[in-house]
C-alpha positions as CSV (number, residue, x, y, z in Angstrom):
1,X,-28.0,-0.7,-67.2
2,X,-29.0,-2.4,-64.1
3,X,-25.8,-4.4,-64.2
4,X,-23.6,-0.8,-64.7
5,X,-25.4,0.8,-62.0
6,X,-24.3,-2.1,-59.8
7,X,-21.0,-1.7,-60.3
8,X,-20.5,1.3,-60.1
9,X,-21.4,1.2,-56.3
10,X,-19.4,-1.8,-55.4
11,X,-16.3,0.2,-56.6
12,X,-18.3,3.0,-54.5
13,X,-18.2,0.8,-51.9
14,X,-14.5,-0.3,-51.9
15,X,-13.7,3.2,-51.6
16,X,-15.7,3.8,-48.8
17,X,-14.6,1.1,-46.3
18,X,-11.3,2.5,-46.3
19,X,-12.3,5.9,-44.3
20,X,-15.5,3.3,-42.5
21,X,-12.6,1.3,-40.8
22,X,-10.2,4.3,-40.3
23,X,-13.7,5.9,-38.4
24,X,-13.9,3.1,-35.7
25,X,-10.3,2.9,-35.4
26,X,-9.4,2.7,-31.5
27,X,-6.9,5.8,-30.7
28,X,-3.9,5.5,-28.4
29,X,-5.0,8.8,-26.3
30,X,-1.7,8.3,-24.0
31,X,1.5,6.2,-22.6
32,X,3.0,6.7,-19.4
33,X,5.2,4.5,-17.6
34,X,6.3,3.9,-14.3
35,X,9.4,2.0,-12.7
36,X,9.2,-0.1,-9.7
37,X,12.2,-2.0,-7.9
38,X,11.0,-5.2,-9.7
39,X,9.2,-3.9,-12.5
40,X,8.4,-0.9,-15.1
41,X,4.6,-0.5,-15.8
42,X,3.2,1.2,-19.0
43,X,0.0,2.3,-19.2
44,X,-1.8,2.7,-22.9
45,X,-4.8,5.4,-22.3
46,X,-7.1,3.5,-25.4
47,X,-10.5,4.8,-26.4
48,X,-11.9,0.8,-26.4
49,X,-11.1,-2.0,-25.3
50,X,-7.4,-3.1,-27.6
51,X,-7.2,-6.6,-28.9
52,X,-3.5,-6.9,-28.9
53,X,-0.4,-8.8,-28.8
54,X,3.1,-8.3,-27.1
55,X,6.3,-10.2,-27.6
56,X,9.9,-9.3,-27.2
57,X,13.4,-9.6,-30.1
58,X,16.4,-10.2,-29.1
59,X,19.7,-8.9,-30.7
60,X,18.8,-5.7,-30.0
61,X,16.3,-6.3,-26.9
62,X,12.7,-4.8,-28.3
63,X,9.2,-5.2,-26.9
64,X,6.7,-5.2,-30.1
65,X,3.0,-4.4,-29.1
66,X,0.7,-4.9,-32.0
67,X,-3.0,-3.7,-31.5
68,X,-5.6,-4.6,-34.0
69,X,-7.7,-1.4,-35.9
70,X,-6.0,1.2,-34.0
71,X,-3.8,4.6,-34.8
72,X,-2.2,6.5,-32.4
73,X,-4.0,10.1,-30.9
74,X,-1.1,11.9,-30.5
75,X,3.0,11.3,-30.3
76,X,3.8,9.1,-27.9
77,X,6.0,10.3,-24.9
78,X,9.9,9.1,-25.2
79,X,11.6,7.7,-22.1
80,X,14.4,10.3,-20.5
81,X,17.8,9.5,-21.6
82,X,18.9,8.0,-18.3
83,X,15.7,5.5,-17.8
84,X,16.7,2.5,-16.3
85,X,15.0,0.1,-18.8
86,X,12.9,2.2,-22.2
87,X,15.4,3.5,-25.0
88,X,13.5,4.7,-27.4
89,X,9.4,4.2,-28.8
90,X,8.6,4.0,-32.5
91,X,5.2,3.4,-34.2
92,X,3.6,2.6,-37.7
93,X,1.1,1.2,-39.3
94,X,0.5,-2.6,-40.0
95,X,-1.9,-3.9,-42.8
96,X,-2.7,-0.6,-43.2
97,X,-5.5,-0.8,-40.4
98,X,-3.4,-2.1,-37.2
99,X,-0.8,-0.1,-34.9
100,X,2.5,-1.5,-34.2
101,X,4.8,-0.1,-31.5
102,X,8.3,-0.9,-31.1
103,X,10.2,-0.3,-27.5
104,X,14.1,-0.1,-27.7
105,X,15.0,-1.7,-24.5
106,X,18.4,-1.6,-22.3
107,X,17.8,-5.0,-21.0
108,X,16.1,-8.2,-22.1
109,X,12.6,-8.4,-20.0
110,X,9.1,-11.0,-19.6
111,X,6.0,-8.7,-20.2
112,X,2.9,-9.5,-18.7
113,X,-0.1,-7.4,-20.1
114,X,-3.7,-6.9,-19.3
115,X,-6.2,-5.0,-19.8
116,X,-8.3,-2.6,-17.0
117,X,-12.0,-1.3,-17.6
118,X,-13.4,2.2,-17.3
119,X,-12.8,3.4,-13.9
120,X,-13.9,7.2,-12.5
121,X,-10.3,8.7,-13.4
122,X,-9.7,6.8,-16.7
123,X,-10.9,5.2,-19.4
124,X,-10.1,1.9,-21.2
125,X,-6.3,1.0,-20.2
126,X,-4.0,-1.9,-21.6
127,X,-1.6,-2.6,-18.9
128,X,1.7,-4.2,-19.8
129,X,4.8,-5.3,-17.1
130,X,7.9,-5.8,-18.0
131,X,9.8,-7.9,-15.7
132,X,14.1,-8.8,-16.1
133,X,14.9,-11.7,-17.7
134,X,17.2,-12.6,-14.5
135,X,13.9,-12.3,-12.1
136,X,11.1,-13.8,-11.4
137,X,7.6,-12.4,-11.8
138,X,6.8,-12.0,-8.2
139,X,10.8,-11.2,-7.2
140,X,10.2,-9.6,-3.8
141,X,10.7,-5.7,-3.4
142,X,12.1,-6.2,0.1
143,X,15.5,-8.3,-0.3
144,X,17.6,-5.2,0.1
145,X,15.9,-3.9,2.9
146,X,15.3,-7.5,4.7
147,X,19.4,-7.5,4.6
148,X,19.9,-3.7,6.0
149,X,17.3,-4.5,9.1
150,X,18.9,-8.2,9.7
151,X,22.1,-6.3,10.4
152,X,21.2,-4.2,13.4
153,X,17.7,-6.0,14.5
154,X,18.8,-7.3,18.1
155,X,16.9,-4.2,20.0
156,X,15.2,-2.6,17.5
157,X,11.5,-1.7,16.1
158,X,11.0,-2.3,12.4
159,X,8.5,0.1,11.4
160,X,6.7,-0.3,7.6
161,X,5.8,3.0,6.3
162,X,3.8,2.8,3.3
163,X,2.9,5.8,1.1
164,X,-1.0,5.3,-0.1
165,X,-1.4,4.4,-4.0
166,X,1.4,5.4,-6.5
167,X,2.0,5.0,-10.3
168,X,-1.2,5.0,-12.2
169,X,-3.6,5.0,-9.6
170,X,-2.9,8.8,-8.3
171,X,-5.6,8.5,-5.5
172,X,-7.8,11.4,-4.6
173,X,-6.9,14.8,-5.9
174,X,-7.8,18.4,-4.6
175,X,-9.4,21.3,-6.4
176,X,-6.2,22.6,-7.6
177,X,-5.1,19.2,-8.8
178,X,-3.0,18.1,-6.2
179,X,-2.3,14.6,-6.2
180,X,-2.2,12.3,-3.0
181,X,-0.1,10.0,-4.1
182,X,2.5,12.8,-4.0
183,X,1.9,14.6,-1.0
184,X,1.5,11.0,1.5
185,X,4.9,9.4,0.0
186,X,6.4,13.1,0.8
187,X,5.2,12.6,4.3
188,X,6.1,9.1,4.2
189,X,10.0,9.9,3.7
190,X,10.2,12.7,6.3
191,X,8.9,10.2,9.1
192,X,11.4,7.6,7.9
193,X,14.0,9.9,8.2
194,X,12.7,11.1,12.0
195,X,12.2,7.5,13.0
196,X,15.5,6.3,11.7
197,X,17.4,9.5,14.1
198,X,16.3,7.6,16.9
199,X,18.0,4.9,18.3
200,X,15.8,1.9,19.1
201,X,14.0,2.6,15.8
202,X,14.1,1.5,12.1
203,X,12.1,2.8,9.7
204,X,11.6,1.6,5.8
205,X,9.1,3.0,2.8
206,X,6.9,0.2,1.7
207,X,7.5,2.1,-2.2
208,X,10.4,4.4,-2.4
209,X,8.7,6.5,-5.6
210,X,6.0,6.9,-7.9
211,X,4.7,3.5,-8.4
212,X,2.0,1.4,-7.3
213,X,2.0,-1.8,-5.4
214,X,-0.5,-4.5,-4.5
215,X,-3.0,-3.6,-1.2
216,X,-1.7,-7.2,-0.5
217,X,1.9,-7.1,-1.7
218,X,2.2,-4.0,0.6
219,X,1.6,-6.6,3.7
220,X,3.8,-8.9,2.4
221,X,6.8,-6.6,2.4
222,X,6.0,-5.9,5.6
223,X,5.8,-9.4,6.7
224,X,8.7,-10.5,5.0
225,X,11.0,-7.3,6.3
226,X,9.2,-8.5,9.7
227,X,8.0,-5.5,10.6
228,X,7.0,-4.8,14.2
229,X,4.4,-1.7,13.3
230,X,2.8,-1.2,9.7
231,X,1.7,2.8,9.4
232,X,-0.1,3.9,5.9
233,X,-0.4,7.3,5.2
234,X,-3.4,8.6,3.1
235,X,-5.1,11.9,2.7
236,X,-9.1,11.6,2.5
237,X,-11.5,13.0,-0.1
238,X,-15.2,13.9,0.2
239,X,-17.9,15.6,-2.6
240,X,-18.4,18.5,0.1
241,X,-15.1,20.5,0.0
242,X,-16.1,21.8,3.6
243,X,-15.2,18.5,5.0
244,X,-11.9,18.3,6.8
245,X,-9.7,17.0,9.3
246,X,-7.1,13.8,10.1
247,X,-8.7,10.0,11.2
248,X,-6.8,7.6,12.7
249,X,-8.1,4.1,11.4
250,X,-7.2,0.1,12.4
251,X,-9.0,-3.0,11.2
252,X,-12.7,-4.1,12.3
253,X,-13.7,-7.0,13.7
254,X,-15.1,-8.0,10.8
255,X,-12.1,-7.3,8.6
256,X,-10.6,-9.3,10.7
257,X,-12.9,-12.5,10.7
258,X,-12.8,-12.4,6.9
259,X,-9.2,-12.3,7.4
260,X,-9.2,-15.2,9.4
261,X,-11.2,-17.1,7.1
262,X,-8.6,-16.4,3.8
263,X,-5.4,-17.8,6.3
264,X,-7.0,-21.1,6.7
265,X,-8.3,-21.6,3.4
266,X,-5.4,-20.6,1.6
267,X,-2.1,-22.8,1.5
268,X,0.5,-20.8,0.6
269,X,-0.2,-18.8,4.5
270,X,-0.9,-21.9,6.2
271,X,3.0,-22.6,5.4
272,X,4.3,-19.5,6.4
273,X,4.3,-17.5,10.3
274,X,1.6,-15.8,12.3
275,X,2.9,-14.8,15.7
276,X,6.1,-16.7,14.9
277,X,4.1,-19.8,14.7
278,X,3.6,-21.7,11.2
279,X,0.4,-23.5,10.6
280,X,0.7,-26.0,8.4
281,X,1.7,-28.6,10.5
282,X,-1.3,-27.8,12.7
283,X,-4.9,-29.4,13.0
284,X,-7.9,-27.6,11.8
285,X,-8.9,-25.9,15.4
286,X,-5.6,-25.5,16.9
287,X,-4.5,-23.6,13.5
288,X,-8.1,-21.6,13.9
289,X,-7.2,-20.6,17.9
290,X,-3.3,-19.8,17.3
291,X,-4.6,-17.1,14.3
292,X,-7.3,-15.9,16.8
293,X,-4.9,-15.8,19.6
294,X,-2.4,-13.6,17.6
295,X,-4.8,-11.6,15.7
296,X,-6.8,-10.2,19.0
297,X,-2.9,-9.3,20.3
298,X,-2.5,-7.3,16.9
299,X,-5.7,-5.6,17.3
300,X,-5.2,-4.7,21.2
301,X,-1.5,-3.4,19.3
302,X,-2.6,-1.4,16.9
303,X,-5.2,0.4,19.0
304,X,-2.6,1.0,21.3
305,X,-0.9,2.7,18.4
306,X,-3.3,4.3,17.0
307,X,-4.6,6.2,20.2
308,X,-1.0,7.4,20.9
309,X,-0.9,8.7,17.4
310,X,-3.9,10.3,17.4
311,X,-3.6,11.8,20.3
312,X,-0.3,13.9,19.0
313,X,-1.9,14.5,15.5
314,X,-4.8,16.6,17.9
315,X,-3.5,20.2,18.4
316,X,-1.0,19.8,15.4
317,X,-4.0,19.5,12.5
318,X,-7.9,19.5,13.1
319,X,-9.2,15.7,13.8
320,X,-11.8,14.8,11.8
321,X,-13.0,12.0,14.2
322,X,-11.7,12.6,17.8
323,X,-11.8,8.5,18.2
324,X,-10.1,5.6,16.6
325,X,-11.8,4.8,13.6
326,X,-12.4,0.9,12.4
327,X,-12.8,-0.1,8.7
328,X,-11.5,-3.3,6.6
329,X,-8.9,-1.6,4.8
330,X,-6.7,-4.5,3.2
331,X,-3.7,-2.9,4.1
332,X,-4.5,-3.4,7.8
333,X,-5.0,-7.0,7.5
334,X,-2.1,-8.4,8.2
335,X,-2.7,-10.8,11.5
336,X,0.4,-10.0,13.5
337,X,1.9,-7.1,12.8
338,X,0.0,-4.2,14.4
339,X,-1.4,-1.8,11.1
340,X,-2.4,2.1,11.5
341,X,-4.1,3.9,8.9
342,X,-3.8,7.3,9.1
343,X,-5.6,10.0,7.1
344,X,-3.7,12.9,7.3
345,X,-6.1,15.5,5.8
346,X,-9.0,16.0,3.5
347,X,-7.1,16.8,0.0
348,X,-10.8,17.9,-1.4
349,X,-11.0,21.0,1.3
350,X,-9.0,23.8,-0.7
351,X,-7.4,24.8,2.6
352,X,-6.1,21.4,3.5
353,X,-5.0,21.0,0.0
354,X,-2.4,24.3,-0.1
355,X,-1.0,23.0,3.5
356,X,-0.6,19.2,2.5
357,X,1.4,21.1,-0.6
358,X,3.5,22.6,2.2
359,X,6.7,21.3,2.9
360,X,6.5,22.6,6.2
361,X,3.1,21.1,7.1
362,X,4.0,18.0,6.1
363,X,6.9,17.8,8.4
364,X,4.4,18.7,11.0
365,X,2.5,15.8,10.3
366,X,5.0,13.7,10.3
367,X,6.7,14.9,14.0
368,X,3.0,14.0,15.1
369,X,3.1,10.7,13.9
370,X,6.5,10.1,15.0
371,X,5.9,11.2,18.7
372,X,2.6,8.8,18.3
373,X,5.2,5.9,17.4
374,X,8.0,6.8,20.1
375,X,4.9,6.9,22.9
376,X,3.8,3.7,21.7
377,X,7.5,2.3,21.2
378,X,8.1,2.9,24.6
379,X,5.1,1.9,26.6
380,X,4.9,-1.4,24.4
381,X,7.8,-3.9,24.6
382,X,8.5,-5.4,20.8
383,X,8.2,-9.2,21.3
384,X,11.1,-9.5,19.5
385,X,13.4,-7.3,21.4
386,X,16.5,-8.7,23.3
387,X,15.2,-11.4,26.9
388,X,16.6,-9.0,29.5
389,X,14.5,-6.4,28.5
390,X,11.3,-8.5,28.1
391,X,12.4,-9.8,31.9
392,X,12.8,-6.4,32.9
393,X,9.8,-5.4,32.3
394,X,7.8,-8.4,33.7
395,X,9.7,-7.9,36.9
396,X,8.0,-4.9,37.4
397,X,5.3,-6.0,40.1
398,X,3.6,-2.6,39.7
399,X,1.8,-0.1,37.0
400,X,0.6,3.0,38.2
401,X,-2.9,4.2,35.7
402,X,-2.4,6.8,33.6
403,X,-4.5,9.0,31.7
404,X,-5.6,7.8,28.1
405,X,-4.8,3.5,29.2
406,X,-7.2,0.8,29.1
407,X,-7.1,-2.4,31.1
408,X,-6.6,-4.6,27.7
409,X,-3.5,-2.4,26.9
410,X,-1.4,-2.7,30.1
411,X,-2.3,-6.8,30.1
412,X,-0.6,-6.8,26.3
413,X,2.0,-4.5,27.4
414,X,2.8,-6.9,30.8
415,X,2.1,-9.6,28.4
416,X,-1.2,-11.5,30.9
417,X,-4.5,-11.9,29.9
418,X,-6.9,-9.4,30.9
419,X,-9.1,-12.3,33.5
420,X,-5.9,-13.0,35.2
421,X,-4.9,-9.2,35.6
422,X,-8.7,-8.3,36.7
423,X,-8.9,-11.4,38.9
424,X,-5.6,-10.5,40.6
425,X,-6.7,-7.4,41.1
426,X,-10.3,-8.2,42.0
427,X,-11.6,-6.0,39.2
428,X,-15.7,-6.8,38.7
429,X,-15.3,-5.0,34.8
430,X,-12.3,-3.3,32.5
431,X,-13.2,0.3,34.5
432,X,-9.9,1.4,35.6
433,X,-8.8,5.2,37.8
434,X,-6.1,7.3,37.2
435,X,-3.7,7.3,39.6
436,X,-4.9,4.0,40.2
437,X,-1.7,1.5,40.9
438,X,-2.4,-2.5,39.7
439,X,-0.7,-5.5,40.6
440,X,1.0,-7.2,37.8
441,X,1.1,-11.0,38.0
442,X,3.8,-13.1,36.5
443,X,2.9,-14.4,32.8
């Protein structure tokens, strides 16, 4: 009897684990998928963490993603008909418990897949890059745009405009559900287009659409499209929607020290240029003065910047902070090109929200910015720009004070040190007059 009774619920049993596994089943909640210039990102919304595995057939190219004891939580979304790389997406099951999906691809690719924890807008993500077979991994973004600024570089400003976040990470939202990511690269293309209408000037987006790139990959395009001015355009967010108003931000001291510290530790920017000078060839303390030397330049540059910007952003939009803000942004830590971060509005504040939807306000913004750039374009000679300009301007034995300059801007401008311009001009501190008319020495 004992024996029957047994049996009967072990065969219970067998029936039963059947619907126990199918109850902790992870669900596919989502897919989306993004396109860079070197990559396409998809994104699997999962509701734990996926044990999986991805690998690619050839003869017809596919990308097969198995993940163990999983089902999917709704249809997956199908790539448009005119995607550059996704054909088509199937799915089934696999031993019954597993999930298999199968990508139709256009072109052969190298995935590269991760996975991304919890995080305030989503839940558990697996993260997988596909990368062409003709490319490598970390192909720069920049080579097209490297070759475009090349061609007419001998008297002009390259400017880096990068668009905050993109792709998956949306950045901060408003109460309606605007998304900054949007509204900042729509800013970002109208003040490439403005800076690009004015001769002396070219402009470039650091992303082109709506996907993300690297904090540091960002100053790396820069760098490598050797960039004269790096501008990033964000819009804030704060719990209390009353909060509003643009900040104008460049890197702190102690952004900047930390900075330092990464250079000389790390080979791979030992070997390449900071201030036009490489370091790897360089002792210990030489290489530690050179970066100090051109990072303390940068940061008297972007300040320079940054107060001409802000000042044409007040009157245009409400200023949040009526000073230049510091923080150790990663964006603005690029040692020699002068960095601006600029937040153009709070996106939380409903108000700021519907005019940061605006077409209209956004060009606003970005004539503000613009005039900000011209001003600083031309009271700042690029180091790069043609010799008779740079002699030019050092022949000018004169600078008449005007309102808004500091002593540490005119000395980068006239390219002296700041004791050599004070003791030539028997200054006992950095308090300068308007009106006041200095004495430049030769550099």
């Amino acid at each position: 009897m004992y024996k029957f009774i047994a049996c009967i619920i072990y065969f219970v049993g067998l029936l039963l684990v059947p619907t126990l596994v199918a109850a902790k089943q992870l669900q596919i909640a989502d897919l989306r998928f993004w396109s860079a210039p070197d990559h396409t990102r998809l994104v699997f919304d999962t509701t734990a963490q996926p044990r999986h595995q991805v690998f690619t057939l050839q003869n017809p190219d596919r990308l097969v993603v198995d993940i163990a004891n999983a089902k999917l939580g709704k249809h997956l979304l199908q790539p448009a008909a005119d995607h550059n790389l996704l054909y088509r997406i199937r799915s089934g099951a696999r031993n019954q418990i597993d999930l298999r999906i199968v990508m139709d691809l256009k072109k052969g690719v190298k995935p590269k897949s991760f996975i991304l924890k919890p995080s305030n807008l989503y839940g558990h993500r697996l993260v997988i890059d596909l990368f062409d077979t003709g490319k490598a991994k970390s192909a720069p973004v920049i080579k097209p745009i490297v070759k475009q600024i090349i061609k007419s570089r001998a008297k002009e400003m390259v400017v880096a405009i990068d668009a905050g976040h993109g792709g998956e990470d949306p950045g901060a939202h408003g109460p309606h559900g605007v998304q900054e990511k949007k509204v900042v690269l729509a800013v970002a293309k109208k003040l490439v287009a403005k800076i690009n209408a004015r001769p002396g000037m070219r402009a470039f987006l650091v992303r082109k659409g709506d996907y993300y790139v690297g904090l540091r990959k960002r100053l790396k395009i820069a760098r490598q499209s050797r960039a004269d001015l790096f501008i990033s355009i964000h819009a804030d967010a704060f719990h209390n929607a009353k909060v509003r108003g643009a900040s104008v931000y460049t890197l702190s001291r102690g952004g900047a020290s930390s900075e330092a510290a990464r250079w000389l530790a790390n080979q791979e920017n030992a070997s390449d240029l900071v201030g036009g000078v490489s370091l790897d060839d360089k002792e210990d303390v030489l290489a530690s003065v050179l970066l100090d030397l051109s990072q303390t330049a940068t940061q008297d540059m972007s300040t320079v910047a940054a107060k001409k910007i802000l000042g044409e952003l007040n009157g245009i939009v409400k200023l949040h902070k009526r000073s230049v803000q510091s923080a150790k942004f990663i964006v603005l830590k690029s040692p020699d090109i002068p960095s601006v971060l600029i937040e153009t509005a709070y996106i939380s504040n409903p108000t700021e929200e519907r005019r940061l939807k605006s077409p209209k306000y956004q060009n606003k913004i970005a004539e503000a910015i613009f005039r900000g750039v011209n001003k600083y374009y031309q009271d700042v000679t690029p180091v790069h720009l043609a010799i008779d300009e740079r002699a030019a301007i050092k022949r000018l034995s004169k600078h008449k004070i005007i309102r808004g300059e500091t002593l540490s801007e005119i000395a980068v401008r006239y390219g002296v040190s700041m004791r050599k311009l004070k003791n030539f001009n028997a200054l006992k501190n950095n308090v300068i007059k308007i009106g006041q008319v200095l004495t430049i020495p030769k550099s």
